[in-house]
C-alpha positions as CSV (number, residue, x, y, z in Angstrom):
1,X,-58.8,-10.6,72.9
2,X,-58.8,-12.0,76.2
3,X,-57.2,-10.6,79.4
4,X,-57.4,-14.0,81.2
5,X,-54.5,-14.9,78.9
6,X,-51.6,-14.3,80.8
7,X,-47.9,-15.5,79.8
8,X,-47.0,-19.1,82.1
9,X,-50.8,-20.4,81.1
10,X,-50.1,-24.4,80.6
11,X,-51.2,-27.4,78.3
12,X,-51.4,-30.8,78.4
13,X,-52.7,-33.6,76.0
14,X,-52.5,-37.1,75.9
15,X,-52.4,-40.1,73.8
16,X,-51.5,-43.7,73.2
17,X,-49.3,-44.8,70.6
18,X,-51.2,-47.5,68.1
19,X,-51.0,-48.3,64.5
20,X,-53.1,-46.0,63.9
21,X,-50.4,-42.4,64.7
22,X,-47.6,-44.8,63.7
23,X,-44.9,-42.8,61.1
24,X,-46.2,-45.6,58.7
25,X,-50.0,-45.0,58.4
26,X,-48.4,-40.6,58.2
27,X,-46.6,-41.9,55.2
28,X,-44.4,-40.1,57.0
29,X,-41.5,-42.6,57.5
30,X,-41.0,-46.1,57.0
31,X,-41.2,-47.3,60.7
32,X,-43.9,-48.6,63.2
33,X,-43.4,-46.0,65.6
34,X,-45.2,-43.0,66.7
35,X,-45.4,-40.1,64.1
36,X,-43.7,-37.0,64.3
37,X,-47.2,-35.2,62.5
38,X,-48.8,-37.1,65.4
39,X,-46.5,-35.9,68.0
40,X,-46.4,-32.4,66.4
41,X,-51.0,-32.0,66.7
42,X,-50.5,-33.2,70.0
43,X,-48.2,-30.4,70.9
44,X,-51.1,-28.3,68.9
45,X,-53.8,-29.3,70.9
46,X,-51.9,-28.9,74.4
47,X,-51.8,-25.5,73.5
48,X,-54.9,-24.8,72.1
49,X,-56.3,-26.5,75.1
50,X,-54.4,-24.1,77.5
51,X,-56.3,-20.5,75.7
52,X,-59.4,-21.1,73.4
53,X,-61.7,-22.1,76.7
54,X,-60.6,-18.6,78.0
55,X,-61.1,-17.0,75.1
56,X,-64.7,-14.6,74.2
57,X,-67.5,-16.5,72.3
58,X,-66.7,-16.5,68.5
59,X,-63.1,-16.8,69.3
60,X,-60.6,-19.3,69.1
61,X,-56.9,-19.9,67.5
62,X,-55.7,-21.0,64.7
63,X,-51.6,-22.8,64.2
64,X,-49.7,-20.8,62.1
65,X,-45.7,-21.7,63.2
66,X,-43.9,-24.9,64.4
67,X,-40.4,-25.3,64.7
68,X,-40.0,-28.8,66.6
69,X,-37.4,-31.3,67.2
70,X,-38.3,-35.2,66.9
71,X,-35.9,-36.3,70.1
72,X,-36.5,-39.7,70.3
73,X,-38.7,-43.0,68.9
74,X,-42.2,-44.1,70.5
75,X,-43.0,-48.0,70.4
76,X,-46.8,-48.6,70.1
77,X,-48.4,-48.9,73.8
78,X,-46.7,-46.6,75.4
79,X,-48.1,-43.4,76.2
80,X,-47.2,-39.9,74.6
81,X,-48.4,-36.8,76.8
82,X,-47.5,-33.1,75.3
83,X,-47.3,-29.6,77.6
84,X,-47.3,-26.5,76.0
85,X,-46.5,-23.2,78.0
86,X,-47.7,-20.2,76.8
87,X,-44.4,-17.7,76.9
88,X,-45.3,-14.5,74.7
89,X,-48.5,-13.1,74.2
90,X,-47.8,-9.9,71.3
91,X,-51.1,-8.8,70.1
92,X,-53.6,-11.9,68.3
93,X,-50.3,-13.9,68.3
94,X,-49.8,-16.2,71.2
95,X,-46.0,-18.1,71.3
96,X,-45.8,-21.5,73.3
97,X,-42.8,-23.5,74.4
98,X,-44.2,-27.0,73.2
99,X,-42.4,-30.8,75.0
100,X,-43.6,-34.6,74.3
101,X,-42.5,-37.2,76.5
102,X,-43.1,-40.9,76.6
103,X,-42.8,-42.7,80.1
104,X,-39.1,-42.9,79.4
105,X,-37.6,-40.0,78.5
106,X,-38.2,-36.7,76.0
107,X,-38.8,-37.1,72.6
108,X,-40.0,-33.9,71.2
109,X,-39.3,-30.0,72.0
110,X,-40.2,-26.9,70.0
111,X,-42.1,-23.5,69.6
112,X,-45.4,-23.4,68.5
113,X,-47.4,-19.9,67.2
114,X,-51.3,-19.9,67.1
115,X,-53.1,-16.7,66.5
116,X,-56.5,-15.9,67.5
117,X,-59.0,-15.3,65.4
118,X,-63.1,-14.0,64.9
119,X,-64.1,-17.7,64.0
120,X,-67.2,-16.4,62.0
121,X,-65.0,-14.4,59.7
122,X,-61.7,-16.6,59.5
123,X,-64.4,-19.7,58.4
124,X,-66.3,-16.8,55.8
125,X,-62.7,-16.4,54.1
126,X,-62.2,-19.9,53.8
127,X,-65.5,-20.6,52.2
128,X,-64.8,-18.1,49.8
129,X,-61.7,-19.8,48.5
130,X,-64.5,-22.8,48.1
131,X,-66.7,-20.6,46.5
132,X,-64.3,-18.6,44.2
């Protein structure tokens, strides 16, 4: 692991709502508005943005816990940027305070897990299951 992780390490990602992350191309809802699986990778990839470059080669981190709250409804063209705090670092498992905002107001909020993991081994397991 790391000791350039340090708890208060911060995230962002961005992204524009289009039909494309709407709930209705998810199949997640019924509604022409930005997804909550969108909002939630979003969240995902602030985070991961905020440890894997600090990370030693053959390293990087995996999502393994969300618990988030959809706050509020996205129209298509507005923007949706995510920020992710990393608050606990306990061992390979790294636990970030995860927001989404649109240029109104907050409409997400949440905790997100990731552990880290030797990428060469983590990808050799999931061959396997390919394999049998």
């Amino acid at each position: 692991m790391s000791e350039n992780l340090k708890v208060g390490l911060k995230g962002e990602a961005k992204e524009v709502v289009t039909s494309n992350n709407t709930a209705i191309k998810y199949g997640s809802g019924s509604v022409e508005v930005y997804a909550t699986p969108a909002m939630i990778g979003l969240m995902e990839k602030a985070a991961l943005s905020s440890v894997d470059p600090l990370l030693p080669e053959g390293q990087t981190t995996v999502g393994t816990a969300l618990n988030v709250r959809h706050l509020a409804a996205t129209p298509i063209g507005l923007t949706v940027t995510a920020r992710s705090e990393l608050i606990q670092i306990e061992n390979r498992k790294l636990v970030f305070r995860v927001e989404a905002f649109d240029s109104k107001e907050k409409i997400g909020e949440g905790t997100h897990e990731r552990f880290i993991v030797d990428l060469e081994r983590f990808l050799s397991r999931a061959d396997k299951k390919v394999k049998g």
